[in-house]
C-alpha positions, -999 to +999 in steps of 0.1 A: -740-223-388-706-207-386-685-200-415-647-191-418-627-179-450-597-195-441-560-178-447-551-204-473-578-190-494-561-161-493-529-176-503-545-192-533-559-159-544-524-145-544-509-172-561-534-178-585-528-135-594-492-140-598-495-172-619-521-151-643-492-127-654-462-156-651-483-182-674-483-184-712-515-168-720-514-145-693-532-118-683-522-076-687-516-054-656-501-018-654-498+006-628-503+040-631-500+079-622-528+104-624-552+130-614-528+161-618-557+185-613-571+195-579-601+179-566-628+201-556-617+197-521-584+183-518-587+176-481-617+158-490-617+137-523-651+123-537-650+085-525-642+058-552-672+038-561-678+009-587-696+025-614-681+021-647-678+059-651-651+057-617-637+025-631-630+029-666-633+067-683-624+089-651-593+070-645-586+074-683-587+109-689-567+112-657-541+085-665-504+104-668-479+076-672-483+037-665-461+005-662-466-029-671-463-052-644-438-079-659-426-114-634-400-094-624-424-073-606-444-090-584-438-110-553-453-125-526-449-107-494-440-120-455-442-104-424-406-086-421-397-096-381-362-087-382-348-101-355-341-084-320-321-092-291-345-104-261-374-108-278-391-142-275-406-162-306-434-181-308-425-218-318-440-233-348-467-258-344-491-275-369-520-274-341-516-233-335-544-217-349-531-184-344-499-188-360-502-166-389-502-135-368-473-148-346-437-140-348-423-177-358-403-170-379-369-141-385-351-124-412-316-120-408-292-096-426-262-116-437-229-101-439-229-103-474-257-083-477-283-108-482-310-116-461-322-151-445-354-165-433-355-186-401-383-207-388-381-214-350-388-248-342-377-246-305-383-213-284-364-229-251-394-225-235-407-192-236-372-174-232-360-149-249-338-153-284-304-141-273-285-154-304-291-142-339-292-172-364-274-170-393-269-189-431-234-192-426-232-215-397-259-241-412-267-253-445-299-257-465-305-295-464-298-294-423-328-306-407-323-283-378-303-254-371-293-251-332-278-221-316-254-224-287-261-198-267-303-192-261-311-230-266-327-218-296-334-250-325-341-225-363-346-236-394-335-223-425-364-215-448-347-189-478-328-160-486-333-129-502-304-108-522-298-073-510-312-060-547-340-083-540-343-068-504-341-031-519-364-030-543-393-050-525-389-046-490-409-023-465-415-007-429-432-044-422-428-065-451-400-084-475-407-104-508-410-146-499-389-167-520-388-204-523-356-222-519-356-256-539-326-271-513-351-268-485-379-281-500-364-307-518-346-321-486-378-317-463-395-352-445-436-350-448-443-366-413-406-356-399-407-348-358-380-325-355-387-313-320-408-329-289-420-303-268-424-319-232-459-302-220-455-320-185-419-331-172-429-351-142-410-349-111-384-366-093-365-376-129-329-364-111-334-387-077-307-412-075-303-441-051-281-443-021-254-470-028-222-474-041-206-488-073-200-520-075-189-528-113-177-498-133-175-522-165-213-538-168-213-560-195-176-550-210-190-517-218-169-488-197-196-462-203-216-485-181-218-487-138-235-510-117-251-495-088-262-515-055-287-496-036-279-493+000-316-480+010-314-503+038-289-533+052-281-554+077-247-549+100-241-587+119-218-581+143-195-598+170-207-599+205-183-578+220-157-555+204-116-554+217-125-527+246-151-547+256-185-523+250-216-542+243-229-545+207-265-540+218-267-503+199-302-491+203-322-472+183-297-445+165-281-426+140-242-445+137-211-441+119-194-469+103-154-460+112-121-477+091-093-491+111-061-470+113-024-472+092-009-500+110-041-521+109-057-519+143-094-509+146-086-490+177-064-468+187-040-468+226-071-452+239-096-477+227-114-455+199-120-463+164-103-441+136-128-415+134-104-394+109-119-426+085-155-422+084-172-451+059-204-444+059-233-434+081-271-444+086-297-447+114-309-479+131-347-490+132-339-524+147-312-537+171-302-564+189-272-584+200-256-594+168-274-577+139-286-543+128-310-533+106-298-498+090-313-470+067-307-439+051-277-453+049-250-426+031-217-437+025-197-470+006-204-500+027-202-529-001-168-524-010-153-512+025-139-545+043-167-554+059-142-573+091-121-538+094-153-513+103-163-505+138-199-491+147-202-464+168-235-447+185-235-413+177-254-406+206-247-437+231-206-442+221-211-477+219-185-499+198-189-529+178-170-548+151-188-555+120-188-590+103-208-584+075-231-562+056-263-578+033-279-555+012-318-558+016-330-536-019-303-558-039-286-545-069-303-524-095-307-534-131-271-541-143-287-540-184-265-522-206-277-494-230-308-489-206 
């Protein structure tokens, strides 16, 4: 059977030592200096053991000077992790077993000379912290603190004064302090980030078509879009130069008419400078077209002022109308 001592055990130890000196009937600790004699080999003292002769009358009749160890002198200790430019930080989760030996979290000197404490929530995916979080540009009751610049989302945990910092502090270490605004204005149960593990594909593809209603429902912020996947071009039977409308199998441009109105110009071609759309016909015959991948604003060009031209064959005809066949897309507004 596997065992674990678990970190909060360790926690509670530590608490549970600072509460014995903070409570009523509380317990006596001093430190103290001694030993100002040599050893009989300085470069190797004897090792301390647990006999009561080590433990109690050695360290007396070596005692110099001692201190008693009041509230004001104990405190519980974090991991320092100043923060530094490029480094990335591990984001917190409740499910990370490892966390405790992760950088999650920053202090930040203030320039008043204090020190904060932030908790990354949101690491922007791995990349590197760019922007140093500070107190003064979020407040302790924010839910979330988001920088600007690396995407980062902090939150403000507590601060430490710069006597506080002094006195306590060390190579790796700063004294942990806890600030009633936070705590009083956390959510148990609050999601504050979602961390999308898989994105899917394919979420920025768009349909070909055109806008038909840029005010759905009254609401301006809203378009209606009609997909023009696919249509159907009928057409006359012959256009005014006389070509055949029987356009085979092809990729076509759908052409405007010119400034004064006509469709074609003293040479019998269509006002290329006016290109409407384009697509490719799958199926053809006398008087109707079936066209796809079709690029280009169809439904709201004047359907009896295009002309269809083969881009490979050249051949003319004047459409009569266009039908949609994918229809219009959902027209719901706030969707």
């Amino acid at each position: 059977m596997g065992k674990l001592v678990k970190s909060e055990l360790n926690t509670h130890n530590a608490k549970q030592f600072v509460e014995s000196i903070n409570e009523t009937a509380n317990s006596l600790y001093y430190v103290y200096i001694g030993k100002h004699t040599a050893f009989p080999n300085d470069l190797s003292p004897p090792t301390a053991n647990n006999s009561n002769e080590s433990s109690f009358y050695q360290q007396y009749r070596d005692m110099i000077y001692g201190k008693q160890i009041t509230t004001s002198d104990v405190k519980h200790m974090v991991d320092k992790n100043a923060w530094s430019n490029g480094t990335v930080y591990a984001q917190y989760s409740h499910k990370d077993g490892g966390l405790k030996d992760k950088k999650f979290f920053v202090s930040v000197e203030e320039a008043n000379g204090n020190y904060s404490v932030f908790k990354c929530l949101f690491n922007n995916k791995g990349a590197p912290s760019t922007d140093e979080p500070t107190k003064t540009e979020t407040q302790a009751n924010d839910t979330l603190y988001i920088t600007t610049a690396d995407k980062y989302q902090w939150k403000y945990m507590f601060d430490i004064t710069g006597d506080e910092y002094a006195k306590f502090n060390t190579a790796d270490k700063i004294p942990f302090k806890e600030d009633t605004a936070v705590t009083g204005n956390a959510v148990s149960g609050a999601v504050d980030v979602v961390d999308v593990i898989s994105g899917g594909t394919r979420y920025k593809s768009v349909a070909n078509g055109v806008v038909t209603d840029a005010t759905v429902g009254g609401n301006n912020l809203m378009i209606e879009i009609a997909s023009l996947v696919s249509a159907n071009l009928a057409l006359t039977n012959t256009t005014s130069n006389g070509s055949n409308s029987a356009i085979g199998v092809e990729k076509i441009d759908l052409l405007g008419k010119f400034a004064n109105g006509d469709l074609y110009d003293g040479n019998t071609d269509p006002n290329t400078a006016n290109n409407i759309a384009n697509g490719v016909v799958v199926v053809a015959n006398s008087t109707v077209l079936k066209v796809v991948d079709i690029a280009g604003d169809m439904l709201n060009a004047n359907s009896t002022n295009v002309v269809v031209k083969g881009q490979i064959t050249g051949v003319l005809s004047q459409v009569s109308s266009v039908t949609s066949d994918t229809g219009s897309l959902s027209s719901n507004t706030d969707l």
